[in-house]
N, C-alpha and C positions, 0 to 999 in steps of 0.2 A: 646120887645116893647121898645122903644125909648121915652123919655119923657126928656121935655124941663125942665128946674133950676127952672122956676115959679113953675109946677105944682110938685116939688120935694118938694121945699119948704113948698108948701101947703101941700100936704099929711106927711113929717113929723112935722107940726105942728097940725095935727090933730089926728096922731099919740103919737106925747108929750104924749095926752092927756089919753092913753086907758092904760089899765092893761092887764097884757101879759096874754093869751086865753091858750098858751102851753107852759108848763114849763120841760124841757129836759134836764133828769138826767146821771147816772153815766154807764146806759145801751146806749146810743147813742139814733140813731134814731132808732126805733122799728117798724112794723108795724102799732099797734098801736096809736104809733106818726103820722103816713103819715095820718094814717086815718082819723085822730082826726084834723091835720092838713088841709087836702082838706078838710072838713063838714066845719070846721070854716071860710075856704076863700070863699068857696060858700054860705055862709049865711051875712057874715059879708065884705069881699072885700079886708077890709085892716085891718091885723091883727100883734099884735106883739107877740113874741116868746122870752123867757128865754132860753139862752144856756148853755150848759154845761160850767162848770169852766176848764181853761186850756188856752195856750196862746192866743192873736190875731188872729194867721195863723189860731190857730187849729180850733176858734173860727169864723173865716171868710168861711172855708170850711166848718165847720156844716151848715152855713146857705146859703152859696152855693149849697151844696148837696139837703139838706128842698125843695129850689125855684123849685131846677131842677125837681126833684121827683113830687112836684105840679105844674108844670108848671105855676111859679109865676117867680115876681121881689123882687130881694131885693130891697128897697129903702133905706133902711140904717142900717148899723149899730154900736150899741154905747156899749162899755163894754160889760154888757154879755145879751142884746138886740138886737132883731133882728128886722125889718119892712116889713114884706111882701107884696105884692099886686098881685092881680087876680081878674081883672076884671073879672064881672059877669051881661050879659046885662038882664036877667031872677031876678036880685038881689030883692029880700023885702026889703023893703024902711024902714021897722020899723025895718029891722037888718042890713044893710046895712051903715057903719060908712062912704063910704063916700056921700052917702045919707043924713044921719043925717048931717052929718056938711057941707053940701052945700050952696055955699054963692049965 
């Protein structure tokens, strides 16, 4: 999915705002993780992820691998931060972060 600077912008500023749902340790990605992962983008939309410690690259293919695995986007990421998104047209509105923060 292809997304114009505006709505980048947007979704990482309402991103800024959230506390990371998966935090991803010393074991990598685990089933577990994927799991944990898809539940979270299908309730929630737009979620952020804690990556493992280790460099940029390694850092940029963990959260490469996460998107692909869930069929999301990264929208950004910053230090050991990741921002995911997958849409969800079925979304709850009352879990649904870019729901809640709809201008």
């Amino acid at each position: 999915m292809q997304l114009d600077n505006a709505t980048i912008k947007r979704l990482k500023g309402i991103g800024h705002e959230l506390k990371p749902i998966v935090m991803i340790g010393n074991n990598g990605i685990t089933p577990a993780i994927t799991e944990e992962i898809d539940r979270a983008l299908t309730d929630h939309e737009l979620i952020k992820v804690k990556l493992p410690a280790g460099s940029k690259h390694d850092r940029d293919v963990v959260a490469t691998e996460l998107a692909t695995t869930a069929k999301a986007n990264v929208i950004h990421t910053i230090g050991r931060m990741a921002l995911l998104l997958r849409q969800n047209p079925n979304a709850n509105p009352k879990l649904s972060n870019l729901a809640r923060h709809a201008q």
